[in-house]
C-alpha positions as CSV (number, residue, x, y, z in Angstrom):
1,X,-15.5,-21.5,-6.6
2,X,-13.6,-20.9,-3.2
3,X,-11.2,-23.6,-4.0
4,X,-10.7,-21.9,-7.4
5,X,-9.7,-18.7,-6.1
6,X,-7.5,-20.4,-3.1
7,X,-5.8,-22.1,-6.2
8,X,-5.6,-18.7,-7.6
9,X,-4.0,-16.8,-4.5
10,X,-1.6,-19.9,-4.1
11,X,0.0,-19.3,-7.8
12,X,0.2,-15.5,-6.8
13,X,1.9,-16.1,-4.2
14,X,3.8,-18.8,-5.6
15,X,4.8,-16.5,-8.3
16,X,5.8,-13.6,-5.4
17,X,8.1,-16.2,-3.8
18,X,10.2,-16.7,-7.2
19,X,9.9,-13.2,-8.0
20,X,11.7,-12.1,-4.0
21,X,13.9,-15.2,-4.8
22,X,15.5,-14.0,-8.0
23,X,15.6,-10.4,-6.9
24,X,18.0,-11.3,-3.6
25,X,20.2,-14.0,-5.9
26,X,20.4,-11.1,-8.8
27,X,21.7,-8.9,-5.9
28,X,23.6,-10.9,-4.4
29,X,25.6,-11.7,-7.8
30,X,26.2,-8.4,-7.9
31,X,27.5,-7.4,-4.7
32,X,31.5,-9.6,-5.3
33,X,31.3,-6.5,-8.1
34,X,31.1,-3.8,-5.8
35,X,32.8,-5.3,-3.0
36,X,35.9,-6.2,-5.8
37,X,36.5,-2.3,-6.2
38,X,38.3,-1.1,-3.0
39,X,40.3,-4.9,-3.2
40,X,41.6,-3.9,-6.7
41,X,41.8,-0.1,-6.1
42,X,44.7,-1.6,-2.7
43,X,46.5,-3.2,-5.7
44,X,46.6,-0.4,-7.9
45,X,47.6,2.3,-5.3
46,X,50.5,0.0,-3.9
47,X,51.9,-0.1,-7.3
48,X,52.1,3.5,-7.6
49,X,53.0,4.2,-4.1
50,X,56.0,1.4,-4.9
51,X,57.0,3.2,-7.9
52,X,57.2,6.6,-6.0
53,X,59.3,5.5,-3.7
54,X,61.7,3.6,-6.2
55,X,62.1,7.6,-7.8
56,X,63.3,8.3,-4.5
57,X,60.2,9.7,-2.9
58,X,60.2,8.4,1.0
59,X,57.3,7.1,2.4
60,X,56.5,9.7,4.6
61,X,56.9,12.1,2.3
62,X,53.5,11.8,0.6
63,X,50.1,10.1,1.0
64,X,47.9,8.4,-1.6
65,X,44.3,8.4,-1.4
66,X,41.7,6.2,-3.4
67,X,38.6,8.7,-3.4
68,X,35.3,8.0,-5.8
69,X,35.4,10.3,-9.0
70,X,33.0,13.1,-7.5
71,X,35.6,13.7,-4.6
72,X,38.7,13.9,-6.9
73,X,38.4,17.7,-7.9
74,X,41.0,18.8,-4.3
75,X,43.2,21.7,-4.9
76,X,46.4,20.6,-3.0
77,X,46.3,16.9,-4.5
78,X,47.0,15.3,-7.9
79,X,45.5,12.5,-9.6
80,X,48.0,9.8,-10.0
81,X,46.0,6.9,-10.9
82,X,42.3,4.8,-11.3
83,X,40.5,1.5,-10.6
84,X,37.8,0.0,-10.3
85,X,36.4,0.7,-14.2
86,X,37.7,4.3,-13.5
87,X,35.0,4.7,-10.6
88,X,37.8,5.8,-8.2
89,X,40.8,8.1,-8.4
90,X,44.1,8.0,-6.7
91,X,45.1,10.7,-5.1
92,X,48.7,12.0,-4.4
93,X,49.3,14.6,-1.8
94,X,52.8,15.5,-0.2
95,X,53.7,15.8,3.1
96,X,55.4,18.9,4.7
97,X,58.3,20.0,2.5
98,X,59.5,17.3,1.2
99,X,60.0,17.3,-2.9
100,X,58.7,15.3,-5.3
Protein backbone atom coordinates (compact mmCIF):
# COMPACT_ATOMS: atom_id res chain seq x y z
CA UNK A 1 0.00 0.00 0.00
CA UNK A 2 2.89 2.57 0.73
CA UNK A 3 4.26 2.11 -2.69
CA UNK A 4 0.63 2.79 -3.96
CA UNK A 5 0.27 5.99 -2.43
CA UNK A 6 4.06 7.06 -3.23
CA UNK A 7 2.86 6.25 -6.88
CA UNK A 8 -0.08 8.33 -6.04
CA UNK A 9 1.80 11.55 -4.63
CA UNK A 10 4.33 11.16 -7.69
CA UNK A 11 1.36 11.72 -10.35
CA UNK A 12 0.20 14.71 -8.07
CA UNK A 13 3.01 16.14 -8.24
CA UNK A 14 3.68 15.23 -11.59
CA UNK A 15 0.42 16.77 -12.58
CA UNK A 16 1.55 20.16 -10.34
CA UNK A 17 4.70 20.36 -12.42
CA UNK A 18 2.67 20.60 -15.88
CA UNK A 19 0.07 22.62 -14.38
CA UNK A 20 3.20 25.60 -12.97
CA UNK A 21 4.67 24.68 -16.54
CA UNK A 22 1.80 25.85 -18.67
CA UNK A 23 0.77 28.66 -16.44
CA UNK A 24 4.55 30.52 -16.83
CA UNK A 25 4.58 29.50 -20.86
CA UNK A 26 0.69 30.97 -21.07
CA UNK A 27 2.13 34.08 -19.38
CA UNK A 28 4.85 34.35 -20.94
CA UNK A 29 2.99 34.27 -24.51
CA UNK A 30 1.31 36.90 -23.32
CA UNK A 31 3.63 39.37 -22.16
CA UNK A 32 5.22 40.35 -26.32
CA UNK A 33 1.16 41.63 -26.05
CA UNK A 34 1.66 43.96 -23.41
CA UNK A 35 5.11 44.79 -23.92
CA UNK A 36 3.97 45.52 -27.95
CA UNK A 37 1.71 48.64 -26.64
CA UNK A 38 4.05 51.40 -25.67
CA UNK A 39 6.39 50.17 -29.06
CA UNK A 40 3.31 50.77 -31.24
CA UNK A 41 1.76 53.69 -29.21
CA UNK A 42 6.02 55.48 -30.26
CA UNK A 43 4.74 54.84 -33.81
CA UNK A 44 1.56 56.30 -33.65
CA UNK A 45 2.51 59.48 -31.70
CA UNK A 46 5.46 60.25 -34.11
CA UNK A 47 3.07 60.25 -36.90
CA UNK A 48 0.89 62.75 -35.36
CA UNK A 49 3.63 64.71 -33.90
CA UNK A 50 5.14 64.64 -37.79
CA UNK A 51 1.91 65.76 -39.17
CA UNK A 52 1.72 68.80 -36.66
CA UNK A 53 4.70 70.02 -37.46
CA UNK A 54 4.15 69.67 -41.37
CA UNK A 55 0.82 72.31 -40.43
CA UNK A 56 3.44 74.47 -39.29
CA UNK A 57 3.27 73.74 -35.53
CA UNK A 58 7.15 73.87 -34.20
CA UNK A 59 8.31 71.35 -32.11
CA UNK A 60 8.62 73.22 -29.12
CA UNK A 61 5.56 74.52 -29.36
CA UNK A 62 3.59 71.61 -28.05
CA UNK A 63 4.02 68.18 -26.39
CA UNK A 64 2.31 64.81 -26.97
CA UNK A 65 1.70 62.44 -24.32
CA UNK A 66 0.64 58.63 -24.68
CA UNK A 67 -1.37 58.28 -21.25
CA UNK A 68 -3.76 54.93 -20.46
CA UNK A 69 -7.57 55.77 -21.05
CA UNK A 70 -8.27 56.45 -17.23
CA UNK A 71 -5.71 59.38 -17.25
CA UNK A 72 -6.94 61.03 -20.51
CA UNK A 73 -9.84 63.15 -18.89
CA UNK A 74 -6.94 66.54 -18.34
CA UNK A 75 -8.45 69.93 -18.80
CA UNK A 76 -5.65 71.83 -20.50
CA UNK A 77 -4.88 68.89 -23.10
CA UNK A 78 -6.71 67.40 -26.12
CA UNK A 79 -6.94 63.92 -27.29
CA UNK A 80 -5.22 63.68 -30.64
CA UNK A 81 -4.93 60.07 -31.10
CA UNK A 82 -4.98 56.06 -29.80
CA UNK A 83 -3.09 52.78 -29.83
CA UNK A 84 -2.61 49.96 -28.55
CA UNK A 85 -6.48 48.50 -29.16
CA UNK A 86 -7.56 51.97 -27.93
CA UNK A 87 -5.95 51.18 -24.42
CA UNK A 88 -3.90 54.48 -24.53
CA UNK A 89 -4.71 58.07 -25.60
CA UNK A 90 -2.47 60.68 -27.09
CA UNK A 91 -2.38 63.59 -25.66
CA UNK A 92 -1.71 67.13 -27.19
CA UNK A 93 -0.85 70.05 -24.97
CA UNK A 94 0.72 73.40 -26.11
CA UNK A 95 3.58 75.07 -24.94
CA UNK A 96 3.57 78.81 -23.80
CA UNK A 97 1.85 80.97 -26.36
CA UNK A 98 2.48 79.60 -29.19
CA UNK A 99 -0.84 78.83 -31.65
CA UNK A 100 -1.98 75.95 -32.96
Amino acid sequence: MSAKLLSHHSDMEMRMKKTHWLFALLLAGAMPAFAAAPESCERVKDDIQQKIVTNGVPESGFTLNIVPNDQADKPDAQVVGHCANDTFKILYTRNGNDQQ
